[in-house]
C-alpha positions as CSV (number, residue, x, y, z in Angstrom):
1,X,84.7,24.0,19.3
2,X,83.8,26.1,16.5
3,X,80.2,27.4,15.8
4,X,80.3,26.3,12.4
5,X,81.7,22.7,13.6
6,X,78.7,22.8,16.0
7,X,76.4,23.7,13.6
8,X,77.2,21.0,11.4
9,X,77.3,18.3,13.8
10,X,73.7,19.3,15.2
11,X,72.3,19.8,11.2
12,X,73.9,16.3,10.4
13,X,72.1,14.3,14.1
14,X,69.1,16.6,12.8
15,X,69.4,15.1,9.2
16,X,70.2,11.7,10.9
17,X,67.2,11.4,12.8
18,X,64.6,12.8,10.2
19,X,65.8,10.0,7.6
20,X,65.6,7.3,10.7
21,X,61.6,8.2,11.7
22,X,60.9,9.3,7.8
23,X,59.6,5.6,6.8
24,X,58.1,4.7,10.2
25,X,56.0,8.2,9.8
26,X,56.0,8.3,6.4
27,X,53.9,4.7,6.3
28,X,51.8,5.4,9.4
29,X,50.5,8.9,7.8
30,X,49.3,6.6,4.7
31,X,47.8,4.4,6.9
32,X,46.0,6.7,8.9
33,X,44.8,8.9,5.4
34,X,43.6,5.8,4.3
35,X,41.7,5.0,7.5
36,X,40.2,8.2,7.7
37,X,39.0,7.9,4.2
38,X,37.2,4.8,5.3
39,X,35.9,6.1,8.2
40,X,35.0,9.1,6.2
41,X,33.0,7.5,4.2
42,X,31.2,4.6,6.0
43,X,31.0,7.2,8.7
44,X,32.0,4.7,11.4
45,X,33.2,7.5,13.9
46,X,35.3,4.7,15.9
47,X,38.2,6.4,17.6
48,X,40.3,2.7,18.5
49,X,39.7,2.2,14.9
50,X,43.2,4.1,13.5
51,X,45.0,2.3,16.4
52,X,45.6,-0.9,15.5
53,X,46.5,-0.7,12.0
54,X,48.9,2.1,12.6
55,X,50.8,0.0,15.3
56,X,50.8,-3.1,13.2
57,X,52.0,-1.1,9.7
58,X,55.0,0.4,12.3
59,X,56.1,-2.4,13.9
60,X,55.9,-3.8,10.2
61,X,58.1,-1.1,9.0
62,X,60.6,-1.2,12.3
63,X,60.9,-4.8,11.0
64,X,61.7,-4.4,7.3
65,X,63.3,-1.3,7.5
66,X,65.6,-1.7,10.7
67,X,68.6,-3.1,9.6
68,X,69.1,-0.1,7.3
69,X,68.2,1.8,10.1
70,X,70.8,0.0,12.2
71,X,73.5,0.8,10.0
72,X,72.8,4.1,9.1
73,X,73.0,5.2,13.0
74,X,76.0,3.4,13.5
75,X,77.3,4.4,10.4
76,X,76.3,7.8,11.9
77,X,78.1,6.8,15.6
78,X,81.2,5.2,14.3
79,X,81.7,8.8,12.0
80,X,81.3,10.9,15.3
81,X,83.5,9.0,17.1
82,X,86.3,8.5,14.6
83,X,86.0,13.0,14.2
84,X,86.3,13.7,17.9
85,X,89.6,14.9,18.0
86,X,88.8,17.5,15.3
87,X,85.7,18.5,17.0
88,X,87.7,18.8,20.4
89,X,90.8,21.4,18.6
């Protein structure tokens, strides 16, 4: 294998991954901004209190958003597979 083939196929798993977890972080950050804002100002210094909303607003998330995510990885599998022998020369 080339280093430039290499380098391609590690940028686009890299790529991959970062646009699998980007929703699933992406709405746990706004829920845990908005919970510290709350917190903030109420100053109710409860640590459990971030917990439970982030979990729920993820598993939410992992529910709307995973069938995209689905198909992108195996969108992303099936491409890998179907380019082995050019990543094997």
């Amino acid at each position: 294998m080339e280093q430039g083939l290499v380098i391609d196929l590690a940028q686009n798993a890299l790529f991959t991954v970062l646009l699998l977890s980007g929703p699933m972080l992406g709405l746990g950050l706004l829920v845990g901004l908005a919970i510290s804002i709350f917190q903030a100002t109420t100053q109710i210094q409860e640590q459990t209190l971030s917990f439970i909303p982030k979990i729920i607003v993820i598993l939410g998330s992992m529910i709307v958003f995973g069938p995209w995510m689905l198909s992108t990885a195996v969108e992303f599998t099936q491409n890998l597979f179907l380019n082995i022998n050019n990543y094997l020369k």
